[in-house]
N, C-alpha and C positions, 0 to 999 in steps of 0.2 A: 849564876855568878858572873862577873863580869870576864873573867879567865875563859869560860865557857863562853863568853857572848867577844870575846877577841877572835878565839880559837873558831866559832861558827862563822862568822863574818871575814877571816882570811881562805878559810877555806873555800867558800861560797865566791868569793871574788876570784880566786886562783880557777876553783871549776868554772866560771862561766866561761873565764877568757881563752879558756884553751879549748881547742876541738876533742871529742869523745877520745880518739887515739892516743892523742896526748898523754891522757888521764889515767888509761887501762893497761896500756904498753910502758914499757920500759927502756926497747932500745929496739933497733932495725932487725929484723930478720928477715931470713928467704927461704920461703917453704922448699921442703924436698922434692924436690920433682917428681911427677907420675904421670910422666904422657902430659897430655892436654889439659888433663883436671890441675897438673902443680903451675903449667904456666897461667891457668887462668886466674886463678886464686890470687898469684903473686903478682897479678895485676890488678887484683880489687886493693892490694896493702899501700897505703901511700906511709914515705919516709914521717917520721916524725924529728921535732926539732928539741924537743924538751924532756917529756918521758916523765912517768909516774914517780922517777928517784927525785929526778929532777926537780919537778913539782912542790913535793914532800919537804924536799929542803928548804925550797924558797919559800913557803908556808910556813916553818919553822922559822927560819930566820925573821921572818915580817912580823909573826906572832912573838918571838920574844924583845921586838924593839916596842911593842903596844904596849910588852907588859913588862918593861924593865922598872915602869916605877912602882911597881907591884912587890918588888922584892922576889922574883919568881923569876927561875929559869926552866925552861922547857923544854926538855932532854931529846924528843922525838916523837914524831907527827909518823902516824901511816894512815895510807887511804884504805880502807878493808871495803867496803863497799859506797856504793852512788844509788842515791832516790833521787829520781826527777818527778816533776810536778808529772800530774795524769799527761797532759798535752804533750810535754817535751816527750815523753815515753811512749806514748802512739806513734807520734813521728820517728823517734829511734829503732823504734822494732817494724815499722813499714818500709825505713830506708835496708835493716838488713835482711828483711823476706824479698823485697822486691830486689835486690843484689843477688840471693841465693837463686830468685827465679829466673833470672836472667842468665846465669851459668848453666843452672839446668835445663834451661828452653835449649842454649846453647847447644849440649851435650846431645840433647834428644835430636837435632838436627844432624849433628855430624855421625850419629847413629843412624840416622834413616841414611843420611846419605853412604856410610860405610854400607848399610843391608842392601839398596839397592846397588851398589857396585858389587857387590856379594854376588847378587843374584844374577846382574847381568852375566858374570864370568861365568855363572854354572849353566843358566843356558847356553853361553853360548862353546860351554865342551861338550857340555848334552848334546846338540848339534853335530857337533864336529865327530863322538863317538857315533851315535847314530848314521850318520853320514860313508864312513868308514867303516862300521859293520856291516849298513849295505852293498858294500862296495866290496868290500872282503866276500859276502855271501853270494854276490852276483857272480864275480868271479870262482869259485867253487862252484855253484851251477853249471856256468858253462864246459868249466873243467869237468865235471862230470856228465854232460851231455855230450862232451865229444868222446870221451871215453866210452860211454855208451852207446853212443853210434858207431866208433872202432869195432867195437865187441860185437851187436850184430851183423856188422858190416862181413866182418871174418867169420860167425858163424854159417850166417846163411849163404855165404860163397863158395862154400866147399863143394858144388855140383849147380847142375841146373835144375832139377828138382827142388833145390834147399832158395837160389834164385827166386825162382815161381813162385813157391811160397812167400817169401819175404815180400815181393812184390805184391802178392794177395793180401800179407796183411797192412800194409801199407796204403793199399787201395780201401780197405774195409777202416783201415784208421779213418781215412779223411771220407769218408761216405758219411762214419758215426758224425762225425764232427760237423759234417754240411748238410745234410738229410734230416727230416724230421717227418712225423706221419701228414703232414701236410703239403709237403713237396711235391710239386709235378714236374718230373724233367722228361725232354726229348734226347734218345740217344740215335747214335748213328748203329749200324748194325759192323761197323768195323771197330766199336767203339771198346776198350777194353772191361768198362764198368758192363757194358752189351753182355760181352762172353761170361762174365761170372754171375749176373745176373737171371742168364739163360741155364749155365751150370747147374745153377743154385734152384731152382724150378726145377728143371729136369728129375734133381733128386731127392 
């Protein structure tokens, strides 16, 4: 009908002339924030100047000046859905994948770069604890190896006998320590490894 071939041809002319946004949106909005993801969003949204009410009306109005010799007034126009030709619709759904991949390449970067600052930090307390546990345990070591030379020290000094001893085993420590069955040494016979050596044979 010719109502039907006004109505399609203001429409068609009102969609081409206006950008997709135009068409779909109604008024400006600003996503709610969420960290990184809401500002980045709310920079793919560009303002719109017209808006789908907008639209709607000036379609209306254009369509009942076509058809006022028609006898016909026409109460209200809504846009409920948009078919584009195959071509135009490739191109639309490649500009909003390639927009989505772009946020999400995004994301996936400032996540590697968060995990490596992550990780830097944990080595390097890792470090820092290891560092200080050996240092704490060295410390205890030695604190215990003075104490324990204390302690033999005031044990075996209680006489000369107790002396002689400590000094025997003291001598037989570093013998173990330095000797093996392959060792040839020259002593002196005033030597004190000499005397316990002689002892020691004897009995």
């Amino acid at each position: 009908s010719r109502l039907a071939d006004i109505l399609d041809g203001e429409t068609r002319d009102y969609i081409a002339n206006h950008d997709l946004e135009e068409v779909v949106r109604s008024v400006n909005r600003t996503p709610v924030p969420s960290g990184s993801m809401g500002e980045e969003v709310g920079d793919t949204l560009s303002d719109i100047n017209e808006g789908r009410l907008r639209i709607q009306k000036m379609i209306l109005e254009s369509s009942n000046e076509k058809a006022s010799d028609l006898g016909i007034i026409i109460l209200d126009v809504r846009i409920k859905r948009l078919n584009y030709v195959t071509e135009v619709q490739t191109q639309v759904y490649e500009r909003m994948k390639s927009e989505r991949y772009r946020i999400a390449e995004k994301f996936r970067s400032e996540g590697l770069g968060e995990a490596s600052k992550i990780n830097g930090e944990k080595e390097r307390d890792l470090k820092t604890i290891q560092s200080e546990a050996y240092r704490k345990a060295e410390e205890i070591r030695g604190e215990a190896d003075a104490r324990a030379t204390a302690i033999y020290a005031g044990a075996y000094n209680q006489s000369a006998a107790s002396r002689n001893l400590y000094s025997f085993m003291k001598s037989m420590e570093t013998f173990e320590k330095t000797f093996d069955t392959t060792t040839t040494i020259i002593l002196s016979t005033r030597s004190e490894l000499y005397k316990y050596l002689i002892n020691i044979s004897q009995h």
